[in-house]
N, C-alpha and C positions, 0 to 999 in steps of 0.2 A: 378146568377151573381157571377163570380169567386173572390175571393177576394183576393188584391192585397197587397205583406210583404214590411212594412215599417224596413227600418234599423234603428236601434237604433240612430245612426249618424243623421242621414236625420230626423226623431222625433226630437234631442235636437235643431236642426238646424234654425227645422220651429219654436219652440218655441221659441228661440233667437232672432229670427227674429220679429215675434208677440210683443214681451219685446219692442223692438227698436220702432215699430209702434207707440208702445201705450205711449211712451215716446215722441213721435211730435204729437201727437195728433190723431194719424189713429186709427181706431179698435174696441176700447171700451172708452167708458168714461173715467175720473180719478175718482178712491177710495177717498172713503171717507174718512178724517181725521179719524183715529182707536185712541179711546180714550184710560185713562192709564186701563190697567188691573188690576179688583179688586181682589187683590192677597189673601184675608182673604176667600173670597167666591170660589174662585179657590180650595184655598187649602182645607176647609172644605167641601167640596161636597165630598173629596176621605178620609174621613176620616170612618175606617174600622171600623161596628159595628158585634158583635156578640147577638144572643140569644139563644145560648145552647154551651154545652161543642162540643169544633172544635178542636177533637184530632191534626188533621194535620195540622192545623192554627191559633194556639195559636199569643196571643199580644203580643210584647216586647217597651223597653222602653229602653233606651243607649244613649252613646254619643260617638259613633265611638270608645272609647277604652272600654268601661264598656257595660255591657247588662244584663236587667234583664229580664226572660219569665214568663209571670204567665196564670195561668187560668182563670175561669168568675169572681173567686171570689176578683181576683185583684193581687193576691199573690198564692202561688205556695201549697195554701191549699192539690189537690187534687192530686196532681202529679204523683201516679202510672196510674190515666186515660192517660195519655200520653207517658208512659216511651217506649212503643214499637210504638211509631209514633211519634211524636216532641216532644222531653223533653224538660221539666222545666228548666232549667240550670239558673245560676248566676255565668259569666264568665269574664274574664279582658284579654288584653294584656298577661300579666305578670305572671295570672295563670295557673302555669305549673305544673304534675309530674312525679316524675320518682322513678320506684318501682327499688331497690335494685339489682343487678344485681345476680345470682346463681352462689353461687361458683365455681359448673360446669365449666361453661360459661367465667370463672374470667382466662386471661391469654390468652385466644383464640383468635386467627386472624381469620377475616372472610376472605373469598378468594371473592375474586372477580371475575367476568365475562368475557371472554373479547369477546369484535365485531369489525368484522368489517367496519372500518367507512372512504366510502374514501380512500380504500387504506391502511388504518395503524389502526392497533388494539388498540381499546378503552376499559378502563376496567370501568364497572357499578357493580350496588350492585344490582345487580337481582337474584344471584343464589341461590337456597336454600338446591339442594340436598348436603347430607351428611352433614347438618351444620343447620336445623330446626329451633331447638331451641335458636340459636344465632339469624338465622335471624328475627325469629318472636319478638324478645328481644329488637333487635334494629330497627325494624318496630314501635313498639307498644311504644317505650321512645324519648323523654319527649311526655306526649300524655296530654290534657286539662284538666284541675281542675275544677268542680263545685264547687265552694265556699262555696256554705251554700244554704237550702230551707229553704225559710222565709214562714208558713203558717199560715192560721186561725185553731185555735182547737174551732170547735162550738161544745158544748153540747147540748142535746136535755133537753127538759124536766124533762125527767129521769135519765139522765145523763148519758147516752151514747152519745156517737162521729158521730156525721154527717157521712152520706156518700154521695157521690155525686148525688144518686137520691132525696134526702133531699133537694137538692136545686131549688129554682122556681124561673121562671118571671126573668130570668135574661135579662141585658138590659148592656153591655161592648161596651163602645166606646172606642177608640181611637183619642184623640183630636189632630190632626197633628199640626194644628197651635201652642199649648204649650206645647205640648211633653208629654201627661199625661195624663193615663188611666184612665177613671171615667167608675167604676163598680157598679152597682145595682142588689140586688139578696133579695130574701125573704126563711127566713129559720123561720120553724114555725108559719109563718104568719107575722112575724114581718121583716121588710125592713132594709137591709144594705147597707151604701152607704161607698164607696173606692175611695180615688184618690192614682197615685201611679204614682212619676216621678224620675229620674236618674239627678241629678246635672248635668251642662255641662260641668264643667272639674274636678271633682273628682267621684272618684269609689265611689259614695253611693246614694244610696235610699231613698227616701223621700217616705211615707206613713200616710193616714187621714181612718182615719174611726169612720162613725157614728153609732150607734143603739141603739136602747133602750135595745138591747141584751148585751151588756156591764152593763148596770144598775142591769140586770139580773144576771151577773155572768155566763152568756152561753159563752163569747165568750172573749178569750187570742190569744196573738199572740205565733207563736211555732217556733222558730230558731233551727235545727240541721244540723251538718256537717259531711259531709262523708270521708272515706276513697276514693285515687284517682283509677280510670280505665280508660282502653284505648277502653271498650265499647263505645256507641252513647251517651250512658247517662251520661259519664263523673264524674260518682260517683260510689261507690262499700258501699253497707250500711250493708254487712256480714261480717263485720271483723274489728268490734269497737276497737280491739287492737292491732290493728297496727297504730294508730295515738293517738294526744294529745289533746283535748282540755279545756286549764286553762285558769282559769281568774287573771287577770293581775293586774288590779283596778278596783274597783269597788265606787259608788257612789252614791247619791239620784236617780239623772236624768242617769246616765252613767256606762258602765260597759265598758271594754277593754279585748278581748279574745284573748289568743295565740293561732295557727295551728300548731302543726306540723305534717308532715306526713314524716317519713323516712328522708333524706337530706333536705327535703324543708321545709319552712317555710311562715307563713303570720299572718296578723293581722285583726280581725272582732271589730269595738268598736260601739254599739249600746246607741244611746242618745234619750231619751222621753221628753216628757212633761206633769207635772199632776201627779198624785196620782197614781204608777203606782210598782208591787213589781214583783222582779224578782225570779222565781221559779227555782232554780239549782238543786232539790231533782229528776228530772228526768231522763229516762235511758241515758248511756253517749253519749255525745255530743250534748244532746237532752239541751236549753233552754228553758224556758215561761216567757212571759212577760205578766203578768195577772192584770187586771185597776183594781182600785177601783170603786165603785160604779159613774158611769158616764154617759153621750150620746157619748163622743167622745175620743179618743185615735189618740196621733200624736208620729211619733218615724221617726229618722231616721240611715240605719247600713253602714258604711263606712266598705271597706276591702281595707287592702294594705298589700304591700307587707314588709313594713317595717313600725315599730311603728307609730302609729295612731297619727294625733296632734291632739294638747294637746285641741283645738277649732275647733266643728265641726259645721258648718252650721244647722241651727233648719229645722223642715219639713216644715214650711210655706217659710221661704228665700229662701231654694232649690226651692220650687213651683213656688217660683216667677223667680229665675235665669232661669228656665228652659222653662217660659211662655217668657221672654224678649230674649232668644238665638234662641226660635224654630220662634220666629215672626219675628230675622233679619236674618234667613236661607236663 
């Protein structure tokens, strides 16, 4: 039987038509009244779990201007497993840099292009020959800032440093309905549980974590910042001086870090809760935020681009801000 082409026209046509039937009553029955949609179960059935490190598909946590990525462990513990397939980043808006321009280069016009467009000669910034290094200068500037890696420093035992085969039984979700990563992972034998969410309108992080590994003395949080690049990774960690970073004030619960790198500037202010001492004796721009004897440690690190206030949201408010913004999305 030869089969015979429907035009596309003559398809929308008879469907139109069909629509109109079933509206006087020809054709099909009428639908059934469709009840309301249960929006909670909608959304948690697509909520993204992992159980192993997913170099290519890392979790993040944001709020349209701010973005945090971490690994299983909740935070950006391991971050060179992914530096050459999705990086770790902690990125904003407004985090920008730009590396110093070469004296060379200081004075020079670049030439521009021109095409034909239409009849009349359009000039573009495409050309590079005889002028390389200008053009790669002003390809690569202002190129994105990585702010700061916030990780876990687990000790073992012995007291050597974790590496990411040390770690088991991970179990990382993604709660889409409140915006907030819950991470479970076993180092040692002994279980640690992570939540880790982004305020909805300020650049900071909210972070929980439980263990009996705290109580231990195995495990500190480790804050350092990088020098900026216009590589993927958006950090440069081979050339600690060429930037700055000082502490500003400092406090029981609270510290205030200044950035700078080259022309630019920003502000990191990290607030805890509990018994909790900050180690500054590490290599530079390296922090630690090491508990005292505990199950649980709660912090959270706001970045901006200009002085930090003076009152920052605790980690349990953010938790909560960020469960009541992601449920009226």
């Amino acid at each position: 039987m030869s089969k015979s082409k429907i035009s596309r026209r003559t398809f929308i046509g008879a469907v139109a038509a069909a629509g109109s039937l079933a509206k006087v009553g020809f054709g099909q029955k009428s639908p059934k009244a469709v009840g309301k949609i249960d929006r909670f179960a909608l959304v948690s059935r697509h909520n993204p779990v992992l159980r192993k490190f997913e170099p290519l598909s890392p979790l993040s946590v944001g709020n349209g201007e701010f973005a945090f990525t971490c690994d299983v462990t909740g935070l950006q513990t391991f971050a060179d497993e992914y530096k050459d397939a999705m990086p770790l980043c902690t990125m904003s808006q407004w985090g920008w840099h730009t590396k110093p321009i070469p004296e060379n280069l200081k004075g020079k016009t670049y030439q521009l292009t021109d095409y034909d467009t239409y009849g009349r000669k359009v000039a573009y910034q495409t050309g590079r020959t005889g002028q390389q290094e200008l053009y790669d200068y002003m390809r690569e500037n202002p190129h994105r800032l990585h702010l700061g890696k916030i990780g876990l420093r687990l000790l073992k035992a012995d007291g050597s440093e974790a590496r990411s085969d040390d770690i088991s039984d991970v179990n990382q979700k993604l709660d889409l309905w409140k915006g907030v990563i819950e991470s479970r992972f076993k180092f040692e034998g002994k279980e640690v549980k992570l939540r880790t969410a982004v305020h909805p309108t300020l650049d900071l992080l909210a972070v929980s974590i439980e263990s009996a590994l705290i109580n231990e003395a195995q495990l500190a949080v480790r804050f350092a910042f990088p020098y900026g690049s216009q590589t993927m990774q958006a950090a440069d960690w081979s050339q600690p001086e060429k930037h700055q970073s000082k502490i500003l004030n400092q406090a029981k619960n609270r510290v205030d870090i200044s950035r700078k790198l080259d022309g630019d500037e920003y502000f990191a202010a990290l607030r805890w809760t509990g018994d909790v001492r900050l180690d500054t004796t590490q290599e530079a721009h390296h922090f630690l935020l090491v508990p005292e004897p505990s199950q649980k440690l709660e912090f959270v690190v706001s970045f901006s681009k200009n002085p930090p206030p003076q009152n920052l949201p605790a980690a349990r408010a953010t938790f909560t801000a960020s469960e009541n913004y992601w449920k009226d999305f």
